[in-house]
N, C-alpha and C positions, 0 to 999 in steps of 0.2 A: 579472645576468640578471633582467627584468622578466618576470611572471605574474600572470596576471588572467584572471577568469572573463569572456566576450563582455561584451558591455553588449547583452543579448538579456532579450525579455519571457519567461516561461515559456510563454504564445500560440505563442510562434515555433520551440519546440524539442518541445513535450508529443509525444506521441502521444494521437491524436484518436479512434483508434475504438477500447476499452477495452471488454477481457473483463471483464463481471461475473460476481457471481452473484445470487442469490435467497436471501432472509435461511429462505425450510423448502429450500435446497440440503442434498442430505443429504454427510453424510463420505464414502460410497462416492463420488459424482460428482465432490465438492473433488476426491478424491485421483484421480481420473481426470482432473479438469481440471489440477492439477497437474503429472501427469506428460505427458499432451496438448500444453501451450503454456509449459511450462517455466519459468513467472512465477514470482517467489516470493510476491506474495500479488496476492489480487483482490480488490476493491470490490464492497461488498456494496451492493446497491440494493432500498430499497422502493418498487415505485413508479419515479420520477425521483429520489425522496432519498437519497443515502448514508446511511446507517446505523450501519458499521462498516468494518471490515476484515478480512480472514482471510488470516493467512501460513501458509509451511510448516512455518512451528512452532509455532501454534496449533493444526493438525492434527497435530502431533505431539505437540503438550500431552494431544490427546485420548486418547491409548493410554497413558502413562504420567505417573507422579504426579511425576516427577524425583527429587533427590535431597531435596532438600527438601519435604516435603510441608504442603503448605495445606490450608484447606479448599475454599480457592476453586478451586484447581488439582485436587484430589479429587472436586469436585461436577463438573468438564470431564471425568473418564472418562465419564461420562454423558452428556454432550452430545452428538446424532444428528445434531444442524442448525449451519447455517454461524449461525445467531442464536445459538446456546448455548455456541458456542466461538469468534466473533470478538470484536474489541477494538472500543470502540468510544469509547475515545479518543482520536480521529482527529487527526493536523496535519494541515492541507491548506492549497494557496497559490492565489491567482486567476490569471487566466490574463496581468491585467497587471501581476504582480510580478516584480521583478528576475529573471533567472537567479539570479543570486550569491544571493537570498533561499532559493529553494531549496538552494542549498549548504548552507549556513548552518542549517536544518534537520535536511538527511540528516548532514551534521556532528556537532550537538549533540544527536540525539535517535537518532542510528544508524541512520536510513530508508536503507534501497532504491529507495525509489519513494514518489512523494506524490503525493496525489489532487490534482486541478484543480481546485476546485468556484467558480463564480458563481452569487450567491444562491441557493445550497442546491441547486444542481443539479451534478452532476457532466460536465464539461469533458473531461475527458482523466487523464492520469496523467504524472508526470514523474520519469525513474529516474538513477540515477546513472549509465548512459553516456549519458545524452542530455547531460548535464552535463558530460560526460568529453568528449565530442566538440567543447564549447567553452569548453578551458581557451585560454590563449593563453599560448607560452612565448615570450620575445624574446630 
């Protein structure tokens, strides 16, 4: 049995018009937008720039310290704004890179979903059923 991911650009699979937020988005509104559109995280934009990211466990980092506690994870109970408690070590792929590039990503680095960005602007978003939708099994 032959499997292979299309031979498609991320262009051809992303979705193009992509819920942000605003890096002073307060936690009450995440968690509204959360429950609202069912995403597991949103791209943070300053401006046209991405910034960061905020998933749903970033806001959930915000309310407790886990079992482990940091200091860095201790100073997020504190954090009001999607700036004080998103990551902002972003992967992101262009819009002409492989599909399979994207796999290879949500793969190795556990993504859900990876920002689109050309020259520093944000493109789209690209999730693992868009990827799921072109496996090819023969």
């Amino acid at each position: 049995m032959e499997r292979h991911i299309a031979r498609k650009k991320v262009k051809d699979v992303m979705t193009k018009e992509v819920v942000t937020v605003k890096p002073e988005t307060d936690i009450k509104q995440l968690k509204e937008m959360f429950e609202k559109y069912d995403f597991n995280s949103f791209p943070v934009l300053d401006g046209l720039k991405i910034v960061g990211m905020i998933s749903k466990l970033d806001l959930l980092k915000a309310f407790t310290s886990g079992m482990n506690v940091s200091v860095g994870r201790f100073m997020m109970l504190y954090g009001k704004t999607a700036a004080e408690i998103m990551h902002t070590a972003n992967i992101f792929v262009s819009p002409d890179d492989d599909l399979s590039t994207a796999a290879d990503f949500m793969v190795e680095f556990n993504l859900r979903s990876i920002p689109v960005v050309d020259r520093g602007a944000l493109k789209g978003m690209v999730s693992r059923q868009d990827v799921i939708r072109h496996l090819m099994i023969e």
